[in-house]
PLY file of the C-alpha trace (Angstrom):
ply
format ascii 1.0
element vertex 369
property float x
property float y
property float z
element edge 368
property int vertex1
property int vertex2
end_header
0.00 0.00 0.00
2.86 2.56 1.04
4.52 1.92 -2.83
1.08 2.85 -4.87
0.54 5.42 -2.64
4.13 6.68 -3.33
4.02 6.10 -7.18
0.30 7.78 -6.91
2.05 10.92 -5.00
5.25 10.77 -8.16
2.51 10.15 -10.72
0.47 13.34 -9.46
3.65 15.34 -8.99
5.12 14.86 -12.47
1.96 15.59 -13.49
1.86 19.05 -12.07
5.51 19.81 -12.93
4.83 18.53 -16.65
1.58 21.21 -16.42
3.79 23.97 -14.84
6.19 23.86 -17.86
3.27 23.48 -20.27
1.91 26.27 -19.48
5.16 28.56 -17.99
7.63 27.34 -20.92
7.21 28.66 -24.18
9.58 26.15 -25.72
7.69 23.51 -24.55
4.06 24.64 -25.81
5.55 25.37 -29.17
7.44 21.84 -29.30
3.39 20.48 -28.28
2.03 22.52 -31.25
4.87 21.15 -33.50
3.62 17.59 -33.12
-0.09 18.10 -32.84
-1.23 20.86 -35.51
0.80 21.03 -38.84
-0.89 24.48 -39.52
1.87 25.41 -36.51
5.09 27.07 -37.91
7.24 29.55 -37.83
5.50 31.60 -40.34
2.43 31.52 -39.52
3.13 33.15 -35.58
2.43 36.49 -35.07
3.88 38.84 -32.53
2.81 42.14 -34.41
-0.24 43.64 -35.52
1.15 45.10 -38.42
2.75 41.69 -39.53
-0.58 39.99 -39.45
-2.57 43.23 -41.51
0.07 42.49 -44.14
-1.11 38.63 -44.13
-4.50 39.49 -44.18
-3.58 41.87 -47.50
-2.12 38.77 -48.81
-4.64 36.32 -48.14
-7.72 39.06 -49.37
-5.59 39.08 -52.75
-5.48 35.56 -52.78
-8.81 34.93 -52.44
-9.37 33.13 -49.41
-12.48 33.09 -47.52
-10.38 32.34 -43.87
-7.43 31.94 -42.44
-5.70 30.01 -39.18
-2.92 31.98 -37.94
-1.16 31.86 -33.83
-0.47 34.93 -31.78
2.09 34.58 -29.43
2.67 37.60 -26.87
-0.26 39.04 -28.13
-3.79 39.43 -27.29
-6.30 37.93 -29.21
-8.59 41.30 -28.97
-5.55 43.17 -30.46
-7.21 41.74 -33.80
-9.95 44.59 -33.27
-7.49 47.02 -34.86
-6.06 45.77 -37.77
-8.90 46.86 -40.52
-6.72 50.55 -39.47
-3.45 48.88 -40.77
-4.72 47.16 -44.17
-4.50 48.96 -47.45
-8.10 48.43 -47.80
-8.07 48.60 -51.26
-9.36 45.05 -52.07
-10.53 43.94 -48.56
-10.52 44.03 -45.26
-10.91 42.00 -41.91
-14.45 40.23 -41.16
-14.56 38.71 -38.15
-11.92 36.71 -35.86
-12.62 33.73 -33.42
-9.61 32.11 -31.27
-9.87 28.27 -31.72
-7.18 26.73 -29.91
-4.54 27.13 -27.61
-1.08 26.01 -26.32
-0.76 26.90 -22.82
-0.53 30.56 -22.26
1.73 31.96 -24.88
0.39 30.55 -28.27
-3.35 31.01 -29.45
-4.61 29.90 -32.54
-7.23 32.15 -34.44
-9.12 32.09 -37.74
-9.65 35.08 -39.37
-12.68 35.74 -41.96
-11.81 38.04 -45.10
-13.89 40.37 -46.42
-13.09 41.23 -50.22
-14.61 44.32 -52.07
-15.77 45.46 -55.63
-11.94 46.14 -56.32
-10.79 42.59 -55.85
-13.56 41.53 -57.86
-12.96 43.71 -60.59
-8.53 43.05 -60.62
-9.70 38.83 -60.04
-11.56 39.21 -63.54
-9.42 41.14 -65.50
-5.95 39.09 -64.34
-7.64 35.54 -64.47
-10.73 36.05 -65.84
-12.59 35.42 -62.46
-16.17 35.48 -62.00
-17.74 38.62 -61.28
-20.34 38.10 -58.54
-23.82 39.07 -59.40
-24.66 39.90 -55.72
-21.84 42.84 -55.35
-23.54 46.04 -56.43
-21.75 47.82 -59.68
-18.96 45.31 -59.93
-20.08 44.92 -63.63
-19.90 48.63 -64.49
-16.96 48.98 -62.72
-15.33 46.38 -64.51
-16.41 47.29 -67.76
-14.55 50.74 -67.31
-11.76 49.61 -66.32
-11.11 47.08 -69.49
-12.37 50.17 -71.68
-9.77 52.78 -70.14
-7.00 50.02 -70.35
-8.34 48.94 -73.89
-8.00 52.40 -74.72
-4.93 53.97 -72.70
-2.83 51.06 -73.14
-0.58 49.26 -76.31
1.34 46.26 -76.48
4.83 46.85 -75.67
4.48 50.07 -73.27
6.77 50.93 -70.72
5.85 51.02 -67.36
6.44 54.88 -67.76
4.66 54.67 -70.32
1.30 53.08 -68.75
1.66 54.95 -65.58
1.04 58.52 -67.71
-1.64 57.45 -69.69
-3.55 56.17 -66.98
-2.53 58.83 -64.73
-3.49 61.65 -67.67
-6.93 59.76 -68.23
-7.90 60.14 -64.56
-6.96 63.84 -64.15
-8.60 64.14 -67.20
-12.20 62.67 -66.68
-12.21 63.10 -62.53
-12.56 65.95 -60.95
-12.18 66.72 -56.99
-15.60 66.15 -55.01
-17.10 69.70 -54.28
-19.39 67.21 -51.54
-16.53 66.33 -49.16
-18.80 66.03 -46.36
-20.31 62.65 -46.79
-19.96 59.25 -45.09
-16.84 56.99 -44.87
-18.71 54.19 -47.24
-19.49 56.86 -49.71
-18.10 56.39 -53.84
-16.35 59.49 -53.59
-13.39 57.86 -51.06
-13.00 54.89 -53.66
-11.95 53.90 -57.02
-15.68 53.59 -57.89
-16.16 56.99 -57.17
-13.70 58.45 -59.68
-13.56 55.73 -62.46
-17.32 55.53 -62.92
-18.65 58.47 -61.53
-15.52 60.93 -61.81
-16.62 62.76 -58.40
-13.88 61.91 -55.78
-11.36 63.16 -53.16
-7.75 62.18 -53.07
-8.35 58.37 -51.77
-10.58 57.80 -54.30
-8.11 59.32 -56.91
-5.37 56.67 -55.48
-7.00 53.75 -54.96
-8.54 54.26 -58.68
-5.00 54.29 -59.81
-3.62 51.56 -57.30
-6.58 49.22 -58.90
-5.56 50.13 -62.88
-1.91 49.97 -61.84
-2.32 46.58 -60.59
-4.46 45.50 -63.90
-1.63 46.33 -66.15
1.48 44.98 -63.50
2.60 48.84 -62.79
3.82 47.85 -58.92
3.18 50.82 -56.45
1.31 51.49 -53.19
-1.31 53.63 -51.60
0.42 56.45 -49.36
-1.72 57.63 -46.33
-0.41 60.83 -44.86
-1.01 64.60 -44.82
-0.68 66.90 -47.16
-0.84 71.20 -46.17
-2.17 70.09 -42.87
-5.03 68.03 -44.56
-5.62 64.22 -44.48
-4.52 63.35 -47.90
-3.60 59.91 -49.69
-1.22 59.53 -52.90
0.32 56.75 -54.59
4.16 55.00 -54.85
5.22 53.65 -57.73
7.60 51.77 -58.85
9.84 52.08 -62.32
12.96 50.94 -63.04
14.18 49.96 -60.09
13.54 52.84 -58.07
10.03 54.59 -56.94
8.59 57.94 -57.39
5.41 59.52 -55.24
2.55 60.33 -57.91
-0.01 62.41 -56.72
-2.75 62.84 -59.24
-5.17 64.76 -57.08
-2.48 67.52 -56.58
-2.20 67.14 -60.60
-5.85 68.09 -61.48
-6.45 71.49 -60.92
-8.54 73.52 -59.10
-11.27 74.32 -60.13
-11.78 71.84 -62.41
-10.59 72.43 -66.49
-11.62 69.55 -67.83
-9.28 67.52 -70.08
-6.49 70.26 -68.68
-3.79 67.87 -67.27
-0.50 69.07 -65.38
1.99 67.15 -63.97
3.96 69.08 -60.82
3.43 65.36 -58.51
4.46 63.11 -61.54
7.12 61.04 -59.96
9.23 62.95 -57.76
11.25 62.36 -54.77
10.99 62.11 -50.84
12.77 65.31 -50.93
10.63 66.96 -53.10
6.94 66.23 -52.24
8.37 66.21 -48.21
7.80 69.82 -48.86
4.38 69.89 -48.20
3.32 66.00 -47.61
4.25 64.52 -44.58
3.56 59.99 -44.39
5.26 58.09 -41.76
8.38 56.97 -44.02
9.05 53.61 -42.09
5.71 52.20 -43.83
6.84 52.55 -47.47
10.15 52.65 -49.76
12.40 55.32 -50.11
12.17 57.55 -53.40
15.46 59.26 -54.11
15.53 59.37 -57.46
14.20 61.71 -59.72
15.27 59.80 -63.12
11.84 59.52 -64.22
10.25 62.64 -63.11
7.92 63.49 -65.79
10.05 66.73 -66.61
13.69 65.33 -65.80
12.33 62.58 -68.37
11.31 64.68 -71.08
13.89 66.74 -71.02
11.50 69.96 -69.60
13.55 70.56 -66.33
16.34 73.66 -66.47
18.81 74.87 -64.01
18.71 78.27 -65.60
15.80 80.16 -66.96
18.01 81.26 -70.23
18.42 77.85 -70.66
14.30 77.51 -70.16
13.37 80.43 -72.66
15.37 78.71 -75.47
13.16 75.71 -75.33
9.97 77.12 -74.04
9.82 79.77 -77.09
10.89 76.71 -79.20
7.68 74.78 -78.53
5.36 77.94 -77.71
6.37 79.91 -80.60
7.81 77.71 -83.30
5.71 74.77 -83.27
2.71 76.25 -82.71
1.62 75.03 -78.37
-0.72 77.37 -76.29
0.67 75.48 -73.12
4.27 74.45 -71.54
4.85 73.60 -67.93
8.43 73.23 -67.06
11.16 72.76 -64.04
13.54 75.73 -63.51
15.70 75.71 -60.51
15.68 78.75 -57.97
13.84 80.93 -60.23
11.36 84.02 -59.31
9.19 84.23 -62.31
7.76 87.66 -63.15
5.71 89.86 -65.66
9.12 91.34 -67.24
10.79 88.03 -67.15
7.77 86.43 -69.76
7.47 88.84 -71.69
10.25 86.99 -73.85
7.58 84.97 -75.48
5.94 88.04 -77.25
9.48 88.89 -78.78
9.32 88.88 -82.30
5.95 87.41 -83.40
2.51 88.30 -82.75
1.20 84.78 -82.19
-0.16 85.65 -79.03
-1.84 88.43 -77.56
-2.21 87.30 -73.97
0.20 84.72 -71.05
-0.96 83.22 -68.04
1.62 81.02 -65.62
1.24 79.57 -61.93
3.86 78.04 -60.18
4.17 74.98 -57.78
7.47 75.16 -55.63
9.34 72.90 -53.41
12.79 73.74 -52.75
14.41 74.71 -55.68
11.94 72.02 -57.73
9.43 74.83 -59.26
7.34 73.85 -61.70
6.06 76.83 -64.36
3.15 76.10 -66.26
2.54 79.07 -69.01
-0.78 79.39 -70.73
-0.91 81.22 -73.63
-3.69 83.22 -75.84
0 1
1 2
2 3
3 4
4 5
5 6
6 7
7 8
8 9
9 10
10 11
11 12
12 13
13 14
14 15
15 16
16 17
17 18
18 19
19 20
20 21
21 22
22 23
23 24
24 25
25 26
26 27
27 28
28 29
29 30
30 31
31 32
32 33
33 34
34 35
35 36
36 37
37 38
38 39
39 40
40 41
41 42
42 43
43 44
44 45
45 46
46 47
47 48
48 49
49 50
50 51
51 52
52 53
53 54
54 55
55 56
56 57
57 58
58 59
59 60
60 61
61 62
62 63
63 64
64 65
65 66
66 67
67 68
68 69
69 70
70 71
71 72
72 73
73 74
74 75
75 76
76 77
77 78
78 79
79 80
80 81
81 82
82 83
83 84
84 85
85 86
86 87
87 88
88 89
89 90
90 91
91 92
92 93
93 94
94 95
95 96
96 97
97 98
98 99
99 100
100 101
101 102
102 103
103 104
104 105
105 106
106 107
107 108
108 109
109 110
110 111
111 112
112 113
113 114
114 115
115 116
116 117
117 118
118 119
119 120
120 121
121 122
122 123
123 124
124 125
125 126
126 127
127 128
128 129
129 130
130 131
131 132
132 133
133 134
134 135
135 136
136 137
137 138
138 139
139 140
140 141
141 142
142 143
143 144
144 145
145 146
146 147
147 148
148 149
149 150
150 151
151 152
152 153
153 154
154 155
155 156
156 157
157 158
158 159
159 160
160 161
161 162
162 163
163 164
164 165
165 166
166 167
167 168
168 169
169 170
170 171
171 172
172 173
173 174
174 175
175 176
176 177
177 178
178 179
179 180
180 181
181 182
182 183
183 184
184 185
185 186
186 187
187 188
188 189
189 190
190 191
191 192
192 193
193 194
194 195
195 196
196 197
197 198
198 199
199 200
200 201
201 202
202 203
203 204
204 205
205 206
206 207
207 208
208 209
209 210
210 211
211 212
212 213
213 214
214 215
215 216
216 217
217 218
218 219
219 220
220 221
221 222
222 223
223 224
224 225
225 226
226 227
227 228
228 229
229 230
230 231
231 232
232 233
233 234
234 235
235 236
236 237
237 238
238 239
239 240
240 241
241 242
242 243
243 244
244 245
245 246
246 247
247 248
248 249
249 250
250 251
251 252
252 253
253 254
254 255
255 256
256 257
257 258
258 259
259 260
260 261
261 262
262 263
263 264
264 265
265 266
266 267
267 268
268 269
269 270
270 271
271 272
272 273
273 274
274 275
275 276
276 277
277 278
278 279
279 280
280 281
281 282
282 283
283 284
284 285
285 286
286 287
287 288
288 289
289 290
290 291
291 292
292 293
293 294
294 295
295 296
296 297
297 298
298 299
299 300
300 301
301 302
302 303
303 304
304 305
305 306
306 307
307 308
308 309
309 310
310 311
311 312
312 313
313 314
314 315
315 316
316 317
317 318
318 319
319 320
320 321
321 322
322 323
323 324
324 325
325 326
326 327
327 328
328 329
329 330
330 331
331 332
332 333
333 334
334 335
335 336
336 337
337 338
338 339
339 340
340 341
341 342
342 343
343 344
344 345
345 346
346 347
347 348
348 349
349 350
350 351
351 352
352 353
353 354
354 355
355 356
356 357
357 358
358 359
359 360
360 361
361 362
362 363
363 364
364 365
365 366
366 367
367 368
């Protein structure tokens, strides 16, 4: 009797010690998750909330309907927040339930996706996915999107190339929501808004791009910042090897002139659009270059303004243009200054010009009559 009640008292004590270091030792609830749940790796722990909002991007573009990740060192009602840290462009976060455990330190959770008209609408123009009859406008919007590429787009572009026609269409047939006072869900914050209805504000203007971008494999992002102050978003993009900030809201002037398309936020650097936009840097790539700045690229952007009037009464004058917008560097236009372009001919009878300036970047755009 005194041995089983010994072996009872070792049996019970193990016991507890083999619990204690279940649930106290990390090591050992992660080796007990190894061998029980093959879903259990490396990869597929989370520690961060902003880790697992870039999952849930990945799994909303890959079209899953749920996912089984683990949090370790994290709280499961963390998960609350991270609709904040997705793009949102294609999807978002439905609803989470934690199904599992090991010990204290590892919980597994599943995690519902909820996909949008944009996903939609990129699914069945890259793999000719079905477009859901039950998603309001997901036809139309589709429709216009294959119609702008089909008609902005050639075989063999660049991806310069496709980034300023699309960019020039949107300026061109969007113009900036006189209504900003309307609710979150409204078309005028999404691509809807200013591909079918042109009537948006500056997220609708990016994600529009960001979704016809993505159609024709132009890589770049959706930058969420502020720009004079304001709440503004823009987009990243990548060419070459290197990215630029394009801001097409900024490009499409105020008020509205139609077809009227300028291009002051067409690829430029940090250093440049840091001027006046301000985005928490540590979320997206560095742009340093300015190689394919719309006027380093054309060959429109002067360190001198003698240099500038050579060129600019060359395509004002000589061939014929009523508009040319320009870079010169450190230069103070003024009404004696232009008058150069009146200087032997009588072409015109009238000049307009406005400025955008960010260091010594300032764009001129002249207007002639």
């Amino acid at each position: 009797m005194k041995k089983l009640a010994f072996f009872t008292i070792l049996i019970v004590v193990l016991a507890f010690a083999v619990t204690q270091m279940y649930f106290r030792v990390p090591a050992v609830q992660e080796k007990v998750a190894e061998y029980t749940d093959e879903e259990f790796t490396t990869d597929n722990t989370y520690s961060d909330l902003e880790e697992l909002a870039g999952r849930l991007d990945e799994e909303i573009l890959k079209g899953s309907e749920s996912f089984n990740v683990y949090l370790k060192d994290m709280d499961v009602s963390e998960i609350d927040n991270i609709n904040h840290l997705v793009t949102g462009i294609y999807g978002s976060g439905d609803t989470y339930q934690q199904i599992g455990s090991f010990g204290d330190d590892y919980k597994k959770v599943t995690i519902k996706v909820k996909r949008n008209i944009n996903y939609y609408v990129l699914n069945a123009y890259k793999t000719g996915g079905e477009l859901p009859s039950d998603i309001a406008g997901a036809r139309i919007l589709y429709g216009r999107v294959k119609e702008i590429i089909d008609t902005c787009i050639t075989p063999g572009m660049t991806d310069y190339q496709k980034e300023l026609a699309l960019h020039d269409y949107l300026v061109a047939n969007c113009h900036y929501s006189e209504n900003t006072d309307q609710e979150a869900d409204s078309d005028i914050y999404r691509a809807y808004g200013a591909i079918i209805n042109g009537d948006a504000v500056c997220n609708g203007y990016a994600e529009a791009l960001k979704l016809l971008f993505d159609c024709v494999d132009v890589e770049s992002q959706l930058v969420v910042g502020t720009a004079d102050g304001i709440d503004h978003a823009w987009n990243l993009v990548k060419i070459g090897e290197s990215w630029y900030h394009l801001d097409a809201t900024w490009d499409d002037p105020l008020p509205d002139k139609g077809e009227v398309i300028i291009h002051p936020y067409f690829n430029v650097s940090d250093e440049v659009i840091s001027d006046n936009h301000i985005w928490n840097r540590e979320d997206y790539p560095k742009a340093t270059e300015m190689k394919y700045n719309y006027y380093v690229f054309n060959g429109n952007y002067f360190e001198s303004f003698d240099d500038y009037k050579t060129h600019a009464y060359k395509e004002m004058v000589s061939h014929g243009n009523t508009r040319y917008e320009a870079v010169i560097e450190n230069f103070d236009e003024n009404d004696d200054a232009m008058e150069f372009l009146f200087d032997g001919n009588l072409r015109y009878s009238s000049l307009n010009w406005q400025t955008f300036e960010s260091g010594k970047y300032r764009v001129l755009i002249m207007e002639a009559n």
